[in-house]
C-alpha positions in Angstrom: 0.0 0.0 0.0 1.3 3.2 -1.3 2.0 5.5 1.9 0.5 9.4 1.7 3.2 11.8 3.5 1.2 14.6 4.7 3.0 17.9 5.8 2.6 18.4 9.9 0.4 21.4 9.7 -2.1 19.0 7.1 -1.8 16.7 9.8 -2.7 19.3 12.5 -5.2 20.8 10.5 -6.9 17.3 9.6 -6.9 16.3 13.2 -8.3 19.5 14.2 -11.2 19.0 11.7 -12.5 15.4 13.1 -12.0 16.5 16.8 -14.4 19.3 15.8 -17.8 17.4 14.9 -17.0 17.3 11.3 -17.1 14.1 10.7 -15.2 13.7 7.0 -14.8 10.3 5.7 -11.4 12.1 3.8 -9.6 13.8 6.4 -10.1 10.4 8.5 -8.7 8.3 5.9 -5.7 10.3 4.8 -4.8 10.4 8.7 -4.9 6.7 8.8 -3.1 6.0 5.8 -0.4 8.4 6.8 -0.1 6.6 10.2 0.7 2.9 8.0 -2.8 1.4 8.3 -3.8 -0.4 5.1 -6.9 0.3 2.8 -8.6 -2.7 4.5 -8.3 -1.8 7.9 -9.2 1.7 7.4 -12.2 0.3 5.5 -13.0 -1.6 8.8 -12.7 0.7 11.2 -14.7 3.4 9.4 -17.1 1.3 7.8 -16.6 1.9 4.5 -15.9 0.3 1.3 -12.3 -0.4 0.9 -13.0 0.8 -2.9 -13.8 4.0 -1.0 -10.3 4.5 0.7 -8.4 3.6 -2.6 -10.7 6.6 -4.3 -10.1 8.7 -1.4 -6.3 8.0 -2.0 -6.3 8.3 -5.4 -8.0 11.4 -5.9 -6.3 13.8 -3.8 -9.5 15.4 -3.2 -9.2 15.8 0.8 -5.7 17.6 0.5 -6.9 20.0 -2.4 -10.2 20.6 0.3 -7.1 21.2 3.1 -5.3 23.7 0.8 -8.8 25.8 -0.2 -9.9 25.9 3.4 -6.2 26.6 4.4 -6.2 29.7 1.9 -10.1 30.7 2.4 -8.5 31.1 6.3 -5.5 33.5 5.2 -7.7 35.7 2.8 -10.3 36.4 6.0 -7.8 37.1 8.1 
């Protein structure tokens, strides 16, 4: 299983988000992948579709979401 290295402030800012309430299938499988666990175990424990992680994975859709939130945050500030 291919590894995703995630920069510590998309870590922090990914942890942040699930500890909040927003519960985001993405930002929960990208932390797990980047902490070694494989497609089928993060499958398990989030009860999802293993097809579903490999997407998630794949499309790099949660880290382009951390990036626009990450710059919607520095334009309002």
């Amino acid at each position: 299983m291919k590894r995703i290295e995630l920069a510590e402030e998309e870590v922090k800012y990914l942890g942040e988000f699930t500890k909040k309430g927003q519960k985001s299938a993405r930002a929960h499988v990208l932390l797990l992948v980047h902490k070694g666990k494989k497609e089928t175990t993060i499958a398990e424990i989030l009860n999802i579709s293993r097809a579903t992680v490999s997407n998630i994975k794949k499309s790099g859709t949660a880290r382009q979401t951390y990036s626009q939130q990450s710059n919607s945050r520095q334009e309002n500030a």
